[in-house]
C-alpha positions as CSV (number, residue, x, y, z in Angstrom):
1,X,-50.1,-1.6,25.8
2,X,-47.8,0.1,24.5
3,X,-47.6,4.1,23.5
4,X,-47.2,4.1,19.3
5,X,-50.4,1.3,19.9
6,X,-52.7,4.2,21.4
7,X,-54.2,6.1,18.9
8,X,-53.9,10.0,19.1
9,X,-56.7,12.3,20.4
10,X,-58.1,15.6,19.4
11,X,-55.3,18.2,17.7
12,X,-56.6,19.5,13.8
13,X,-54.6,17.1,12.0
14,X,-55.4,14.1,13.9
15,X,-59.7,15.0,13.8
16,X,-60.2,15.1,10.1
17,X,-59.1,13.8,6.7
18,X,-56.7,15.0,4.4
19,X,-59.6,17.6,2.8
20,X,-59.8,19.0,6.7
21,X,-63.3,17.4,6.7
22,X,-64.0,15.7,9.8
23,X,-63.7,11.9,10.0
24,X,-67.4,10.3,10.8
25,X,-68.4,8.2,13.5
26,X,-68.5,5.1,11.7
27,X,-64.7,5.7,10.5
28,X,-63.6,6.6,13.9
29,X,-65.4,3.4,15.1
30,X,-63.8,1.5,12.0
31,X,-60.1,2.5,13.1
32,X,-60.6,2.2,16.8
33,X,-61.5,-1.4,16.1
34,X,-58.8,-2.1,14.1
35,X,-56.0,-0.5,16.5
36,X,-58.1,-2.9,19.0
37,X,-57.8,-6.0,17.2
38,X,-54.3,-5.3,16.1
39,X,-53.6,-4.9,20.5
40,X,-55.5,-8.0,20.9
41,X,-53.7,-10.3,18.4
42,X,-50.6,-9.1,20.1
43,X,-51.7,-9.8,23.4
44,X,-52.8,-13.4,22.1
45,X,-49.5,-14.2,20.8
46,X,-47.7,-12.9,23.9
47,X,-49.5,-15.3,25.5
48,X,-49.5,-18.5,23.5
49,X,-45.7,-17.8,23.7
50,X,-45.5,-17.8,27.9
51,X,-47.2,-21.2,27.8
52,X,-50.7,-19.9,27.9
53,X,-52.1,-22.9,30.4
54,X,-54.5,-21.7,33.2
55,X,-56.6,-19.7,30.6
56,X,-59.4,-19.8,33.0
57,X,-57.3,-17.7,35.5
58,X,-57.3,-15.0,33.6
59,X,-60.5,-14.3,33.5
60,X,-61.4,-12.5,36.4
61,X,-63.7,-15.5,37.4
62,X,-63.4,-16.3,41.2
63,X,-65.4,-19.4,42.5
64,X,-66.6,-19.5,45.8
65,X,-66.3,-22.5,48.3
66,X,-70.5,-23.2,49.1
């Protein structure tokens, strides 16, 4: 991921509005999802252009030989 992708954390101007009020939870939540998604989508294209086959692989999934 890269660094302008992470959103900033704590600091007065970066915890509020423009008013100074603090943000809520449900707009925090709101633009952590949407910084998410935007990562995501880039992830997704990233990896449609490599090729993409062998999704399976990576999922973390190991089978075991019973």
């Amino acid at each position: 991921m890269s660094e302008e992708s992470v959103p900033q954390q704590g600091g007065a101007t970066s915890a509020g509005d423009a008013d100074g009020r603090p943000k809520g939870l449900l707009q925090q939540m709101e633009e952590l999802m949407a910084a998410l998604n935007a990562d995501l989508s880039a992830l997704d294209a990233e990896f449609q252009s490599s090729g993409g086959s062998g999704r399976g692989a990576a999922t973390g999934v190991v089978k075991s030989g019973d």
